[in-house]
BAMAR-30694 format. One record per residue (C-alpha): residue in three letters; x, y, z. Coordinates in nm, 3 decimals. Example, Ala and Ser with C-alpha at 12.3 -4.5 7.8 and 13.67 -1.06 7.14 Angstrom:
<rs>
 residu       X       Y       Z
    ALA   1.230  -0.450   0.780
    SER   1.367  -0.106   0.714
</rs>
This chain:
<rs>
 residu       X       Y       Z
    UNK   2.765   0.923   0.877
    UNK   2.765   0.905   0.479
    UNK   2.470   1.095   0.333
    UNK   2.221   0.905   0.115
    UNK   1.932   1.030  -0.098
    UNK   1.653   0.815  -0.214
    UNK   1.360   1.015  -0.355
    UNK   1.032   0.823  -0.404
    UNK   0.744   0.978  -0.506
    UNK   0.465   0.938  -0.257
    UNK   0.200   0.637  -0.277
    UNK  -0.108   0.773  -0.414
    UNK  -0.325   0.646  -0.134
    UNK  -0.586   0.965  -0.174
    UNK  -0.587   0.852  -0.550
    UNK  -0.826   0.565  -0.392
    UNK  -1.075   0.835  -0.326
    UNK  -1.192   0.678  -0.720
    UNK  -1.381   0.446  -0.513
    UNK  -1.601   0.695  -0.321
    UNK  -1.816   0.771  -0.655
    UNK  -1.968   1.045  -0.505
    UNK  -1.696   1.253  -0.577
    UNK  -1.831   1.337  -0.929
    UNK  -2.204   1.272  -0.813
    UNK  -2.403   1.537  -0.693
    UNK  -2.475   1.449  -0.292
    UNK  -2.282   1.283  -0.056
    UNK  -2.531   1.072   0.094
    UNK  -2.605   0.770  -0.026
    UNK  -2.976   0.727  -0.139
    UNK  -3.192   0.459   0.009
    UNK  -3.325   0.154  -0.227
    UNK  -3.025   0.020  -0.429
    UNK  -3.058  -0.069  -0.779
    UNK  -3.075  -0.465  -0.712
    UNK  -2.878  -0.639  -1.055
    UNK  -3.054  -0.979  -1.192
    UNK  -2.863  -1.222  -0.948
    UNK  -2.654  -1.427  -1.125
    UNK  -2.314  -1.544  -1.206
    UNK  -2.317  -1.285  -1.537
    UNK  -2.394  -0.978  -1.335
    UNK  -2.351  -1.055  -0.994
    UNK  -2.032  -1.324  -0.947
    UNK  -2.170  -1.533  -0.694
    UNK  -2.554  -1.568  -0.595
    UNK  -2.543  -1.628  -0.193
    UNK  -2.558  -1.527   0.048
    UNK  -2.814  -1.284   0.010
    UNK  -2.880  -0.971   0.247
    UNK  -3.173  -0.828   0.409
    UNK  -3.196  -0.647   0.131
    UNK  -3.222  -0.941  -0.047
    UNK  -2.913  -0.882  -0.254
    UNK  -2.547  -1.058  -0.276
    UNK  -2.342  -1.015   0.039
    UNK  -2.006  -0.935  -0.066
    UNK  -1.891  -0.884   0.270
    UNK  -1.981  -1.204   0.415
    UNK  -1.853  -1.400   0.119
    UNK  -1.549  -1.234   0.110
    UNK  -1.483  -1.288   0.538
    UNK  -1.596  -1.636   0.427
    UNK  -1.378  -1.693   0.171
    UNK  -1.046  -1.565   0.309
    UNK  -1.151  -1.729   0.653
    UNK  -1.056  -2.039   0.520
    UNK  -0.785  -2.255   0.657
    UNK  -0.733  -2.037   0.960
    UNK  -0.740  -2.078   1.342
    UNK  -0.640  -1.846   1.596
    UNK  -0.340  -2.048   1.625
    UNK  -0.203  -2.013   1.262
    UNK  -0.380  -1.657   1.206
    UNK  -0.091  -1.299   1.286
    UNK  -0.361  -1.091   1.264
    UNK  -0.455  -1.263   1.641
    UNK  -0.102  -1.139   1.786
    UNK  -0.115  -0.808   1.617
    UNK  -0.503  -0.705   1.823
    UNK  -0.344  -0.826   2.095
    UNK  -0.058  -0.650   2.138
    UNK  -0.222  -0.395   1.977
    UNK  -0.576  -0.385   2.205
    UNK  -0.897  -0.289   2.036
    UNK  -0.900   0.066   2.019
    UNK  -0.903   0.071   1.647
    UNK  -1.250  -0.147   1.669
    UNK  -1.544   0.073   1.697
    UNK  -1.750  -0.013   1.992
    UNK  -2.013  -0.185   1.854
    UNK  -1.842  -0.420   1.623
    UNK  -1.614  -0.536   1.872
    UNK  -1.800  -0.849   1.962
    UNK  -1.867  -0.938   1.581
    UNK  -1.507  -0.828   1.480
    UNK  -1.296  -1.065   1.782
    UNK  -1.552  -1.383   1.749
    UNK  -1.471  -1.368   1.392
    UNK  -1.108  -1.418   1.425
    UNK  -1.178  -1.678   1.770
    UNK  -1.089  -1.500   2.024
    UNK  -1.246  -1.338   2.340
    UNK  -1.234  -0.916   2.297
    UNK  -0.906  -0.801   2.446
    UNK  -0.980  -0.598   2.734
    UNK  -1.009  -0.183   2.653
    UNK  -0.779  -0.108   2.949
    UNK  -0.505  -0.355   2.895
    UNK  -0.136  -0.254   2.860
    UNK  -0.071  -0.270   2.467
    UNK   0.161  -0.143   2.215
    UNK   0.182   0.286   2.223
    UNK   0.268   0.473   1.882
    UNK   0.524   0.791   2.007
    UNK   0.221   1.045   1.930
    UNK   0.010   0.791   2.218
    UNK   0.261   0.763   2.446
    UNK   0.328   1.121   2.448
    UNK   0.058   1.161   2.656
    UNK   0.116   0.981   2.894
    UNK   0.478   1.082   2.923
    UNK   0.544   1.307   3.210
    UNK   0.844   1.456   3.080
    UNK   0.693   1.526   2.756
    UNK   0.353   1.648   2.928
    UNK   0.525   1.876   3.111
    UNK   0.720   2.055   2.841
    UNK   0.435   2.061   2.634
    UNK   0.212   2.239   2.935
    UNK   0.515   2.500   2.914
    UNK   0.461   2.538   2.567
    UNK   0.118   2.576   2.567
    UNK   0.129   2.263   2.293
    UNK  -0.004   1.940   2.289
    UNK   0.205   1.667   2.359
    UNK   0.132   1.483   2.038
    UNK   0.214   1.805   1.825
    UNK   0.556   1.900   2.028
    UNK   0.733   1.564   1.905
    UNK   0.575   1.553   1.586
    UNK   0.958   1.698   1.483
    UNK   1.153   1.482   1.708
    UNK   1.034   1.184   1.566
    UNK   1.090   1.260   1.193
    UNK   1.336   1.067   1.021
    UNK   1.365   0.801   1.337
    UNK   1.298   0.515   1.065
    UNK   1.538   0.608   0.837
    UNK   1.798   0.753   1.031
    UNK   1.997   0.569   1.285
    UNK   1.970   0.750   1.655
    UNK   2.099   0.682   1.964
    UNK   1.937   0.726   2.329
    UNK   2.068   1.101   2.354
    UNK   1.968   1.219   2.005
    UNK   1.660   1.131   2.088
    UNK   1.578   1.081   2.459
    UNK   1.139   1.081   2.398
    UNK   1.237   0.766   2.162
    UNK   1.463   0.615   2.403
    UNK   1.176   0.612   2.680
    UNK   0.940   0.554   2.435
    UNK   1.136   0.251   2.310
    UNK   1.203   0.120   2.652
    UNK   0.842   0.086   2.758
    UNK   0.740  -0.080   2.353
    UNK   1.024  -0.325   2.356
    UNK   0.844  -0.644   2.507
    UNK   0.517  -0.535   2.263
    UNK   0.782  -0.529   1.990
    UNK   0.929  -0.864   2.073
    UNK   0.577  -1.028   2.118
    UNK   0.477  -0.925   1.770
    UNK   0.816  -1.018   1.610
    UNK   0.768  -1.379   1.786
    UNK   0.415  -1.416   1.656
    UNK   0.545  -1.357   1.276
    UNK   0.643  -1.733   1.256
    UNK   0.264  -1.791   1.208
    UNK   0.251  -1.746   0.812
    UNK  -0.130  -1.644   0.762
    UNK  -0.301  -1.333   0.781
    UNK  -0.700  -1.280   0.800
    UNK  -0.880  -1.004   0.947
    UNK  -1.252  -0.984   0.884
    UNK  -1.454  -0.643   0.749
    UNK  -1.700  -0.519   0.886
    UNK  -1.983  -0.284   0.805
    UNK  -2.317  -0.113   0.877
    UNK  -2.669  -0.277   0.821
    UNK  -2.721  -0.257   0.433
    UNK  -2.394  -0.049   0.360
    UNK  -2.191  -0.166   0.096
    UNK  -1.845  -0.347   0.028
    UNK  -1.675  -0.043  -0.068
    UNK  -1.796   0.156   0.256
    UNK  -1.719  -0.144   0.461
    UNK  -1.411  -0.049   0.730
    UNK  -1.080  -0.174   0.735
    UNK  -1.010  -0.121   1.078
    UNK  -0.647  -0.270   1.122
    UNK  -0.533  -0.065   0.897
    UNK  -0.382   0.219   1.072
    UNK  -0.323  -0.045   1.307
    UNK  -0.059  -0.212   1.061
    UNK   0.136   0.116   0.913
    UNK   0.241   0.210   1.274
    UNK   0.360  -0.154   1.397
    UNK   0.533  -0.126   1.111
    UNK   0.654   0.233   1.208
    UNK   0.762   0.104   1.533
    UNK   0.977  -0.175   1.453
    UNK   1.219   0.017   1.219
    UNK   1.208   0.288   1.445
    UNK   1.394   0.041   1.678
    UNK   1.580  -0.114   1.400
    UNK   1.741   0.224   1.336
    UNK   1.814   0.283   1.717
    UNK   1.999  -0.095   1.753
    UNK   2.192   0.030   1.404
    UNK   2.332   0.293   1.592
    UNK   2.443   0.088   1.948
    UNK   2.585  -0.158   1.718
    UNK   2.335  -0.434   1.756
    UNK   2.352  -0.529   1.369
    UNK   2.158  -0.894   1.437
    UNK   1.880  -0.701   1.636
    UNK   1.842  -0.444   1.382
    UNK   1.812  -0.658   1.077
    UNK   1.569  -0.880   1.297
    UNK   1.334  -0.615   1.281
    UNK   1.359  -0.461   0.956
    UNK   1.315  -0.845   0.833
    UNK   1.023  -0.834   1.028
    UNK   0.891  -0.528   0.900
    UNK   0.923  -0.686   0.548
    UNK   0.741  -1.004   0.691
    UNK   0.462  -0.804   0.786
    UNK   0.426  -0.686   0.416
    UNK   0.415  -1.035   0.338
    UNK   0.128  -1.096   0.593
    UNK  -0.061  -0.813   0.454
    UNK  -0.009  -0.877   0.096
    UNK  -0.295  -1.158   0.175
    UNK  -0.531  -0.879   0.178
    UNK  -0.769  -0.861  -0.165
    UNK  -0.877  -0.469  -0.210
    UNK  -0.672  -0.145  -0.308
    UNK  -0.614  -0.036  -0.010
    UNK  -0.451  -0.324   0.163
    UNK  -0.189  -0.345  -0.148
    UNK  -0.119  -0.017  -0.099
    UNK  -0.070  -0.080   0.257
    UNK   0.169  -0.357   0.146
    UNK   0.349  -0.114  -0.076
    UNK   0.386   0.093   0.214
    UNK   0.515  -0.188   0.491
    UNK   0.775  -0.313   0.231
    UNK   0.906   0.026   0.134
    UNK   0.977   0.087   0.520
    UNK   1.204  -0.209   0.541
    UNK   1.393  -0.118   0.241
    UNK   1.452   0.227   0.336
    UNK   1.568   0.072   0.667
    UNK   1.817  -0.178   0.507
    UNK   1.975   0.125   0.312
    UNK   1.982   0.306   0.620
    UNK   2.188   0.046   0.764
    UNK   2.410  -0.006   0.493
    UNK   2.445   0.352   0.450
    UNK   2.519   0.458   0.824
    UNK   2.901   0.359   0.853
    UNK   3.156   0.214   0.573
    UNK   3.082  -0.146   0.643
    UNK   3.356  -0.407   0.639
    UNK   3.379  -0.728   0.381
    UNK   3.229  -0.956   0.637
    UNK   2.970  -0.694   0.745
    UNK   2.847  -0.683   0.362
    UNK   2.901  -1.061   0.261
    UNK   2.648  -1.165   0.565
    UNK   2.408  -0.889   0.559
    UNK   2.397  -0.939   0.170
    UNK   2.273  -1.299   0.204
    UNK   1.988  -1.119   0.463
    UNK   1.901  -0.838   0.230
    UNK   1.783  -1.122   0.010
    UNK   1.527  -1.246   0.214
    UNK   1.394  -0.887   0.270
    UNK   1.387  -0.839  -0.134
    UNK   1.144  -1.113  -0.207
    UNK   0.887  -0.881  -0.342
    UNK   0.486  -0.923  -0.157
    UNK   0.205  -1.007  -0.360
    UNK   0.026  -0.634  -0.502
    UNK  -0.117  -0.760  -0.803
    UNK  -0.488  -0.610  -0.745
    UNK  -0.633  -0.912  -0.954
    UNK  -0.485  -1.168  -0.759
    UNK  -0.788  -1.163  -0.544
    UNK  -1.187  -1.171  -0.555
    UNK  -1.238  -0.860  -0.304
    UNK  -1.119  -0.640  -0.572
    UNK  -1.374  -0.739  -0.819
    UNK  -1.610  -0.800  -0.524
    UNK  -1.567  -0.409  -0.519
    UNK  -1.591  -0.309  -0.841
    UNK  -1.915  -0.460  -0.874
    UNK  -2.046  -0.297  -0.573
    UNK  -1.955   0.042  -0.692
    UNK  -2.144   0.014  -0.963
    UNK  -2.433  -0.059  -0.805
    UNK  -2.371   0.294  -0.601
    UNK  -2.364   0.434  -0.929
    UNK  -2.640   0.288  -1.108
    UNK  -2.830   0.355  -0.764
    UNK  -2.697   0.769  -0.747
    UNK  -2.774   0.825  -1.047
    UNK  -3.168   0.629  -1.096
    UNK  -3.225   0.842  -0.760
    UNK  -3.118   1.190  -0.913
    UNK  -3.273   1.099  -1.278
    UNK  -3.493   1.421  -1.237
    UNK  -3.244   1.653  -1.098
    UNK  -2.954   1.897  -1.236
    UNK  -2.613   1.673  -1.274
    UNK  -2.316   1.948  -1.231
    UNK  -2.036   1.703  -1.418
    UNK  -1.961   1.617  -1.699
    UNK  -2.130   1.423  -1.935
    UNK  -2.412   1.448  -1.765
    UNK  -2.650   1.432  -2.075
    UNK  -2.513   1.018  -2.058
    UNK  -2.649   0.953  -1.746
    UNK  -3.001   1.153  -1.763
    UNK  -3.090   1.067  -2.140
    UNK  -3.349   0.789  -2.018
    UNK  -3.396   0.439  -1.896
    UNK  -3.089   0.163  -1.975
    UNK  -3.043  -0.182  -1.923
    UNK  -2.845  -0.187  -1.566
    UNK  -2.830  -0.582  -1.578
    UNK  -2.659  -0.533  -2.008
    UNK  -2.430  -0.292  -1.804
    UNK  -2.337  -0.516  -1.505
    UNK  -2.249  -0.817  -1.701
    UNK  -2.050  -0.579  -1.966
    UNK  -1.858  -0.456  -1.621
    UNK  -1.746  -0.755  -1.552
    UNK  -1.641  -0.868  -1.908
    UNK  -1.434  -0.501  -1.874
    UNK  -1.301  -0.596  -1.542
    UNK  -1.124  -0.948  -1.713
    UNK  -1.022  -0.784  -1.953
    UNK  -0.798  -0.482  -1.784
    UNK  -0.434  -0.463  -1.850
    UNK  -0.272  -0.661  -1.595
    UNK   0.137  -0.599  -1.509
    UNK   0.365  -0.847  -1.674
    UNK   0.707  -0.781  -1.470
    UNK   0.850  -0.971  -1.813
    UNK   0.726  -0.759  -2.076
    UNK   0.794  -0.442  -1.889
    UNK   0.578  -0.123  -1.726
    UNK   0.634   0.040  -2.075
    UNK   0.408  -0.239  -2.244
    UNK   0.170  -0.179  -1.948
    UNK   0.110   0.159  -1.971
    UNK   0.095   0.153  -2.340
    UNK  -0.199  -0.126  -2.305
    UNK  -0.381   0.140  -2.046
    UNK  -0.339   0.414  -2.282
    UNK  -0.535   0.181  -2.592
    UNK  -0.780   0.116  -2.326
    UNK  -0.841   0.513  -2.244
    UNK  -0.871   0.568  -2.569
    UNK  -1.128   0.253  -2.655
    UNK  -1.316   0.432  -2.333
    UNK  -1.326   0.782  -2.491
    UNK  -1.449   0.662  -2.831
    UNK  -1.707   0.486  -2.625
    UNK  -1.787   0.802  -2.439
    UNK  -1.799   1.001  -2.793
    UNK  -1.986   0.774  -2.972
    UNK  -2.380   0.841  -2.783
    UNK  -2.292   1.213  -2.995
    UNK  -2.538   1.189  -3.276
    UNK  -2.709   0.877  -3.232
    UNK  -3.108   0.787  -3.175
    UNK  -3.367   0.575  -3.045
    UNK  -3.244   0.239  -2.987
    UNK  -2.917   0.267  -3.094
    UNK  -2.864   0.567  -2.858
    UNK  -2.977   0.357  -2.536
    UNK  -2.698   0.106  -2.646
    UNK  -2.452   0.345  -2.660
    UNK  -2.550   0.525  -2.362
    UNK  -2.497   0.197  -2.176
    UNK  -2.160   0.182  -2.300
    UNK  -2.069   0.506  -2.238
    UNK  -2.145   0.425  -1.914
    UNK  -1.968   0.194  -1.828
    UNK  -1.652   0.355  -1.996
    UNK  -1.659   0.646  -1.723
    UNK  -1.688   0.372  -1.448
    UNK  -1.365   0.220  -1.572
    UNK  -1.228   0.594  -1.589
    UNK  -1.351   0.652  -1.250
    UNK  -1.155   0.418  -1.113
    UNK  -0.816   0.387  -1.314
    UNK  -0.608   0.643  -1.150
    UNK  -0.617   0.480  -0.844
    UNK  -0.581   0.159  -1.031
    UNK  -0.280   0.271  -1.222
    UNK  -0.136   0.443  -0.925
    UNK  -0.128   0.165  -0.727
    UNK   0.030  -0.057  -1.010
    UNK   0.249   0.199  -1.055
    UNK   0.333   0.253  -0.667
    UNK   0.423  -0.202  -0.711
    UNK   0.645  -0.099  -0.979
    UNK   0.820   0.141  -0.747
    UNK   0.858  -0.080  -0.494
    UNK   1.031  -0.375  -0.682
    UNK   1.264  -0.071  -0.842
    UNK   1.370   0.046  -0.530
    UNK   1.461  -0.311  -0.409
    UNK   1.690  -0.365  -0.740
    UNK   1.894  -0.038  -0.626
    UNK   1.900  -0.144  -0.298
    UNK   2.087  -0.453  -0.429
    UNK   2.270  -0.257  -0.621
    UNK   2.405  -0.030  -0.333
    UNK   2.469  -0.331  -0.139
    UNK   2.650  -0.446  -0.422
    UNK   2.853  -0.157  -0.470
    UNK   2.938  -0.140  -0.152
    UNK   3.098  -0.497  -0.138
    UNK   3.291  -0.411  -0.437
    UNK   3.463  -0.103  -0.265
    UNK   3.565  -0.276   0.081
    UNK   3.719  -0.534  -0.117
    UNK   3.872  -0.305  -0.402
    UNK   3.915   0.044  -0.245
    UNK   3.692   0.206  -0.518
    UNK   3.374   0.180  -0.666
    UNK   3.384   0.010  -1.008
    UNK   3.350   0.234  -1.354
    UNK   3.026   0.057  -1.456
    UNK   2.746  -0.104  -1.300
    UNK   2.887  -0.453  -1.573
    UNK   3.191  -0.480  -1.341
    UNK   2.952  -0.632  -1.049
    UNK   2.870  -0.960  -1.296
    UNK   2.995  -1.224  -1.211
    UNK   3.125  -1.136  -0.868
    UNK   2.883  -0.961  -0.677
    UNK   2.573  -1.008  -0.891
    UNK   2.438  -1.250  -1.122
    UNK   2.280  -0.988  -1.364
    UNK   2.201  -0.633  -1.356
    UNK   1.851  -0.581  -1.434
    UNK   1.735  -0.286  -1.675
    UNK   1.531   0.010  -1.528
    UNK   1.167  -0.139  -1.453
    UNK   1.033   0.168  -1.597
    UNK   1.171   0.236  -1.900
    UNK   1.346  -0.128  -2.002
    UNK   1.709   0.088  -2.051
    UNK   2.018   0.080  -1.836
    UNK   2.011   0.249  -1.486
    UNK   2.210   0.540  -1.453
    UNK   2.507   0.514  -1.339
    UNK   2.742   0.747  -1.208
    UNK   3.094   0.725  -1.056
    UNK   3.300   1.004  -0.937
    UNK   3.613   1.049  -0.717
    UNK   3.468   0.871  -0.369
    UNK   3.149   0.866  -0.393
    UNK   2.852   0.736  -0.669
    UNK   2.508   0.804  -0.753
    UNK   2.260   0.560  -0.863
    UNK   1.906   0.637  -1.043
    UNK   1.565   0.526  -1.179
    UNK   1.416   0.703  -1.415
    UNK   1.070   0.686  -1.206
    UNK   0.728   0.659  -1.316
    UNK   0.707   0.947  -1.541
    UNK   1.057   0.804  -1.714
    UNK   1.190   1.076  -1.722
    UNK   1.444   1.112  -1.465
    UNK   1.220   1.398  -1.322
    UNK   1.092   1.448  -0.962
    UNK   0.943   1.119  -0.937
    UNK   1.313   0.932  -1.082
    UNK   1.451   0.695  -0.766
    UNK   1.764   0.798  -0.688
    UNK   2.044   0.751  -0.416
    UNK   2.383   0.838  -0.319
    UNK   2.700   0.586  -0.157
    UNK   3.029   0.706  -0.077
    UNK   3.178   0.997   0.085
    UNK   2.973   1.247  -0.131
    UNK   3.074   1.656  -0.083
    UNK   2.846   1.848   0.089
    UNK   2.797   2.055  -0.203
    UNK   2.676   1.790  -0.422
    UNK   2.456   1.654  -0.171
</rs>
């Protein structure tokens, strides 16, 4: 089996920890009496529904809003709880949750879909080594499942996947079936008076590990030789990125992000596993393009993002009125505690801010992006810099901006990570067609080609420039085997750069 590298640097989902503010406020429990905002479409967004606390609820409007145009017939999310069951659901929002999407609440003791680290348990081969062992049986094939969705394995390499497998497969199938229904809506759901941004998610662990699962079994029906099986399920997997692209917050693009990069890594996998034949490549070719058709992660597309943004800044206005009289340990703090400000001046300026972010333009490049972020930070820190030596009025004014400005820097990392992590993901899709590319161009010409120009017209219409840095991949071709490379995020070429390997490469350059 040819050896393949592909180095991505991880998805900076703890970089969404921006949104928990209380990170860099003193406390970790939220104060009661939130700051309430004039209500109105300046500060606010929308003015109904209103709350028991009598202010804008976000939640409802945004179940509302994304509610629309679905039925339990047309809705996935409807076959993914039910093969799933409601475990994920916390007890008391199960009712609420399931009559929101229109269907009774499956049963708790129902035969659904197991991860491996669930059905370990209830394994009795696996149970009984891991009595011997004085392990659980979760932690003893934590090892033997590593790698299972990127490297093809057959029942004897791995016999806990095999049973595991066997028992899944008519969950699997169910779930693949109910992907011809194209929408995707799951409500949130939340606490009396808590807030958008503490509001739970709950199918999201729920939709990594379906994900998980079906390339786990594309990877085993690679290695039988069931090519059609296999790329029915890492299409799936890349369908299911579609279906969750519909979601409108941070954390279910980055769940996209994540879904998507499965089903690439799966389709290299494949491609990589054996030295495929003309008419292996020339078919699967016109399939990879279906799986490349990049989801939706562009965290403006949506209301719930902004829906979020405001919220948080109500936390913050609210943190920080309630510690007014007490000893701030961060920095700046001398912005925050310097006297009364104008919280409604501040909301509506947070939402001008919020329009006017750098958004990702795939045409002018990431480059232009991040330089537009960086003339942002800076407008921020002369913000920041500017309450320094100023009085009275005119200090209020700028204390207000200031504000606002470490809001915004609050909550660009995880902004920029995520963009970034999109980037990364439509990068590692061009290489991917690249490989297969390649690939095609040996079985037909019994070598790979000098330079990457040699594939137009034949096997690709274009070759498009590194997404990061707007310059040529690199490209490297060497006796019987080639390497191919991104220069990554940081541009580089260091340990972030994307990079993989076709061809019979030496061990010692592996």
């Amino acid at each position: 089996m040819k050896k393949r590298r592909l180095i991505w640097a991880a998805i900076f989902v703890g970089a969404v920890a921006g949104y928990a503010l209380f990170y860099v406020m003193p406390g970790k429990k939220q104060p009661t009496g939130l700051v309430r905002f004039a209500i109105s479409p300046e500060t606010t967004i929308i003015t109904q529904p209103l709350d028991a606390d009598g202010y804008v609820d976000y939640v409802a409007v945004h179940n509302a809003q994304n509610r629309r145009g679905i039925t339990p017939e047309n809705n996935f999310a409807v076959v993914l709880w039910q093969v799933c069951g409601p475990e994920a659901i916390p007890v008391e929002h199960r009712q609420t949750f399931f009559q929101e999407l229109g269907i009774e609440v499956p049963s708790a003791d129902g035969d659904y879909l197991l991860i491996p680290e669930a059905f370990a348990k209830t394994d009795p081969e696996t149970v009984a080594e891991a009595a011997k062992e004085f392990r659980a049986p979760h932690e003893l094939i934590s090892e033997r499942i590593k790698g299972a969705g990127t490297i093809p394995w057959a029942a004897e390499q791995r016999p806990f996947l095999a049973r595991w497998l066997a028992a899944q497969e008519a969950h699997l199938d169910r779930l693949v079936a109910g992907l011809e229904r194209q929408h995707f809506y799951q409500p949130m759901i939340r606490q009396p008076g808590q807030t958008m941004s503490g509001a739970l998610l709950p199918g999201f662990s729920s939709q990594r590990e379906v994900a998980r699962a079906l390339v786990f079994r594309a990877m085993h029906r690679t290695a039988t030789g069931d090519d059609q099986g296999a790329w029915e399920d890492i299409n799936a997997c890349h369908q299911l990125a579609l279906r969750y692209a519909a979601g409108a917050t941070i954390l279910e693009k980055l769940n996209t992000i994540t879904t998507d990069a499965l089903a690439l890594e799966a389709a290299l996998a494949w491609l990589q596993f054996k030295k495929r034949t003309v008419d292996e490549l020339a078919t699967r070719r016109r399939s990879l393009e279906a799986i490349l058709e990049p989801p939706d992660c562009n965290l403006h597309a949506g209301s719930g993002q902004r829906y979020w943004v405001i919220e948080g800044f109500r936390d913050m206005a609210t943190e920080v009125q309630h510690k007014v009289d007490e000893s701030f340990s961060i920095p700046f703090a001398g912005v925050f505690t310097g006297g009364q400000v104008d919280w409604d001046e501040m909301a509506r300026e947070v939402n001008r801010r919020f329009l006017q972010l750098p958004k990702l333009d795939f045409e002018q490049g990431y480059p232009a992006f991040q330089a537009a972020w960086r003339e942002q930070e800076a407008e921020f820190d002369q913000m920041i810099a500017a309450v320094d030596g100023t009085f009275g009025a005119a200090r209020r004014k700028a204390r207000e901006q200031a504000i606002v400005a470490l809001y915004f820097q609050m909550l660009s990392p995880a902004w920029l990570a995520s963009v970034a992590s999109g980037v990364k993901l439509h990068q590692q899709g061009e290489l991917i067609r690249l490989a297969y590319a390649l690939e095609h161009y040996r079985a037909e010409r019994g070598e790979y080609p000098e330079t990457l120009a040699a594939l137009v017209p034949d096997y690709l219409d274009n070759i498009t420039p590194d997404r990061f840095t707007n310059e040529p991949l690199d490209y490297v071709r060497h006796d019987k085997w080639c390497s191919l490379a991104s220069a990554g995020v940081a541009g580089d070429y260091s340990d972030e750069r994307l990079y993989l390997e076709l061809g019979e490469v030496p061990p010692d350059e592996e």
